[in-house]
C-alpha positions in Angstrom: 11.9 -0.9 -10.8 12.2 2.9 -12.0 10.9 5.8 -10.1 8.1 7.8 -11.6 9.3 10.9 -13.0 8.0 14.2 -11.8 5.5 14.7 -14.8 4.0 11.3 -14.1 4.2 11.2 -10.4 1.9 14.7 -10.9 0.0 12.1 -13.2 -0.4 9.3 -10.9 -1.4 11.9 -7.8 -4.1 13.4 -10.4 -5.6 9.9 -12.0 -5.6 9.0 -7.6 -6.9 11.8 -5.8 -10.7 10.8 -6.1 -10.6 7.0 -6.0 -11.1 4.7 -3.2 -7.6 3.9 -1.6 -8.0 -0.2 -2.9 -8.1 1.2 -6.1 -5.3 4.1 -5.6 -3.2 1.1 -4.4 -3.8 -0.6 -8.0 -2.9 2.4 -9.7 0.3 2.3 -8.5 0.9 -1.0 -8.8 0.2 -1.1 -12.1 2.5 1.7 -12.6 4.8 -0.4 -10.5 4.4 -3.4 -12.8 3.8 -2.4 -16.6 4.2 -6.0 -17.4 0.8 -6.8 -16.1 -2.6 -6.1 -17.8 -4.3 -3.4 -16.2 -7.2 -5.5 -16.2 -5.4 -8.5 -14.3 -4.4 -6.4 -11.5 -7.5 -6.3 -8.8 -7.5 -10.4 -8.9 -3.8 -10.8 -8.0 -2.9 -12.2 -5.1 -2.6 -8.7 -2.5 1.2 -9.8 -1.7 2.0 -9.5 -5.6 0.2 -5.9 -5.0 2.1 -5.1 -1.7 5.3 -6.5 -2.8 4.7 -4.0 -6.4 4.1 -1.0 -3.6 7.3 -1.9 -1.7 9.3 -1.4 -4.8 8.0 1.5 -5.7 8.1 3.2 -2.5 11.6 2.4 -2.5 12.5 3.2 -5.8 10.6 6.7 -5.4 11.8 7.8 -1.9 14.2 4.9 -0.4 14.5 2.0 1.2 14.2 4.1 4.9 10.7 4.6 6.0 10.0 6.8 9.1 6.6 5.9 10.6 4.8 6.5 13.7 1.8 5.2 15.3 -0.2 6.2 18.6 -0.2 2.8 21.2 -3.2 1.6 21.8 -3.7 0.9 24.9 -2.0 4.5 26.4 -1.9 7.1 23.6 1.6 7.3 23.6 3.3 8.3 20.1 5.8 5.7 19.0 8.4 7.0 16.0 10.1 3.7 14.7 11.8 3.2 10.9 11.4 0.2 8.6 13.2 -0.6 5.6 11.4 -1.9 2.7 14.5 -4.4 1.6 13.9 -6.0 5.2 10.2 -6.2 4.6 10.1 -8.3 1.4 13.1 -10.5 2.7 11.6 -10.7 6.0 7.7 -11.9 4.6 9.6 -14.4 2.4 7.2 -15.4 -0.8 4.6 -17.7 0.6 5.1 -21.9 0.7 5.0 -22.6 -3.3 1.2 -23.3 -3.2 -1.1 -21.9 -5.1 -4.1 -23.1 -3.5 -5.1 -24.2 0.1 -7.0 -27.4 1.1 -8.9 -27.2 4.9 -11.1 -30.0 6.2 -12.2 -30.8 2.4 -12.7 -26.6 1.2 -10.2 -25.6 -1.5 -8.7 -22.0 -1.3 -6.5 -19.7 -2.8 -5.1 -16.1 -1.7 -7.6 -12.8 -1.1 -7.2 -10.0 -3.6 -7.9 -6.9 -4.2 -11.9 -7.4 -5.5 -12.1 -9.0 -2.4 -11.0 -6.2 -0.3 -13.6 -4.5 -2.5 -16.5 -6.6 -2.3 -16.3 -6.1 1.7 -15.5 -2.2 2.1 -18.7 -1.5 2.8 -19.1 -3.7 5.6 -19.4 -2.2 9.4 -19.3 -5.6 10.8 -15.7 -6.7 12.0 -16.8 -9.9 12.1 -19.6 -10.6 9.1 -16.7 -8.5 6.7 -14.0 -11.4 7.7 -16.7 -14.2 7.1 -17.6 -12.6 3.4 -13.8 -12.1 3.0 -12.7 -15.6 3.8 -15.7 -17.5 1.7 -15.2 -15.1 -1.6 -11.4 -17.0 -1.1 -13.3 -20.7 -1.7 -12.7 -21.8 -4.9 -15.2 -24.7 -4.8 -18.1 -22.5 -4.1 -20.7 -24.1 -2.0 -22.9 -23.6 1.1 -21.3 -20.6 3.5 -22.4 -22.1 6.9 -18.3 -23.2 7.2 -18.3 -20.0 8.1 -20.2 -20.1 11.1 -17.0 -22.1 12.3 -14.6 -19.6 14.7 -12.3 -22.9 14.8 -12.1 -23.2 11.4 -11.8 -19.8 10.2 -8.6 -19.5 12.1 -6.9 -22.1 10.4 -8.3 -21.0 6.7 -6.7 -17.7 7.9 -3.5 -19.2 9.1 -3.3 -21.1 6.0 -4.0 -18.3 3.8 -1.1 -16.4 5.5 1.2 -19.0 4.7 0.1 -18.9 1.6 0.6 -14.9 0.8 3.0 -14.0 3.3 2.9 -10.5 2.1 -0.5 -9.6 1.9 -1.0 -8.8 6.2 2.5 -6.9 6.6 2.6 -7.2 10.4 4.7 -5.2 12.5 5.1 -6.2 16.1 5.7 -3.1 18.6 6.5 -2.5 22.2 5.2 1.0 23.7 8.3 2.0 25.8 6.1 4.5 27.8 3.5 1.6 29.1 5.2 -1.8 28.0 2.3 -2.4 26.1 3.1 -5.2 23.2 0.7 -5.5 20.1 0.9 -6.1 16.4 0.1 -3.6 13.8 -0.7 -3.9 10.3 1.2 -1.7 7.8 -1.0 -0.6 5.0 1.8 0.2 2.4 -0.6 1.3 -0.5 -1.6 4.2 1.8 1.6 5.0 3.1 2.5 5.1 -0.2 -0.2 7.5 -1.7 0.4 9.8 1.5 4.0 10.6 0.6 3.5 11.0 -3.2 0.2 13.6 -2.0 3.0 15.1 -0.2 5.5 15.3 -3.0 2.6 16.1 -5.5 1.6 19.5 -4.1 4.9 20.5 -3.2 5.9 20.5 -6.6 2.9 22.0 -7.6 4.1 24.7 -5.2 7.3 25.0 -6.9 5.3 25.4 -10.1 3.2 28.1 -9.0 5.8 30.0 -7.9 7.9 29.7 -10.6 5.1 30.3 -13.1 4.1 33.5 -11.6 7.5 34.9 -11.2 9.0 34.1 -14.5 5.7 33.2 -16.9 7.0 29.0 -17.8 4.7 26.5 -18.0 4.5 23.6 -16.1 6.3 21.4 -18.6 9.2 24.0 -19.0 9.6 24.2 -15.2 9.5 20.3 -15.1 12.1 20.0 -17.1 14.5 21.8 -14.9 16.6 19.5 -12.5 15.5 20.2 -8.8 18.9 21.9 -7.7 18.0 24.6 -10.8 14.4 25.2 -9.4 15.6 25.6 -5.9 18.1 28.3 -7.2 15.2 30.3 -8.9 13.0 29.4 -6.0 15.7 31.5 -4.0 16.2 34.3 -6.6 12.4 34.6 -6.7 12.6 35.0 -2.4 14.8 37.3 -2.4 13.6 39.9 -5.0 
């Protein structure tokens, strides 16, 4: 998997900046896989979609990742590192099925129009019942959902079945011994470091264009250890 260049990471940040982050995560993976129809993308399986982001991530800024996240139960801040390679060998790539059967209801793995079709949803609870029955292939009456029992197992099953799609980080709060598992949302890990990267270089642009007159395209096109040399001309005139 290639990185984006600079030019189209600036184009990726633009096309992203005003869409809702399910469909900022599709917009990368479909810049992560070009061999996929544009138009096939939000009814993939979400760990063909997380497994596109993990690629790209790592193909644009590495395979470290430096993250951080508050515990829950004291407030402490907990700075940890992942690696992406670990990730995808570590979620494996589900059991070979492509459909599961529970107590007679066929289903296969949640995508990303069904993360859609529940956004809007306040309820914890009534969002996961939605989620789960848009999974049911066979259609049908939705009172199975009504079922606590049952929905656990559909859920097990389906994380069998999609390994990647729930990327779940166990973690240990060394200040409180607290012990929970987090979920890593990798599309908006993701969009946050490209963001990051995008108005930097923008930065760099702007700087450049107002000291010497280029255009964004002419600046571009200089390697990164040239613009840092202007960058430092330009400082110290």
């Amino acid at each position: 998997m290639r990185a984006p260049s600079e030019a189209e990471l600036l184009a990726l940040w633009e096309r992203g900046r005003t869409r809702h982050p399910i469909d900022r995560a599709l917009l990368l993976g479909g810049f992560a896989r070009p061999d996929l129809p544009s138009s096939r993308l939000p009814d993939l399986p979400l760990g063909v979609i997380n497994a596109a982001l993990l690629g790209l991530r790592e193909a644009s800024f590495g395979p470290r990742i430096e993250a951080y996240l508050d515990c829950e139960r004291c407030g402490e801040r907990l700075e940890f590192a992942l690696d992406s390679r670990q990730l995808l060998a570590g979620t494996g790539q589900g059991d070979g099925r492509s459909e599961l059967e529970v107590a007679g209801f066929r289903f296969r793995a949640p995508s990303s129009r069904d993360l859609a079709a529940v956004a809007g949803e306040h309820d914890v609870e009534t969002a996961s019942r939605k989620f789960l029955d848009r999974c049911r292939v066979d259609g049908g009456n939705t009172a199975w959902t009504e079922d606590a029992d049952l929905r656990a197992t559909v859920e097990a099953g389906l994380e069998a079945l999609d390994p990647m799609a729930d990327i779940a980080l166990e973690l240990a709060c060394d200040a409180c011994g607290h012990r929970w598992v987090a979920g890593l949302d990798i599309g908006a890990l993701l969009w946050e470091e490209i963001e990051a990267r995008a108005r930097a270089l923008l930065t760099e642009v702007h700087r450049l264009a107002r000291a010497y007159g280029w255009t964004e395209p002419e600046i571009l096109a200089l390697s990164p250890e040239r613009r840092a040399i202007y960058l430092e001309m330009v400082d110290a005139s």
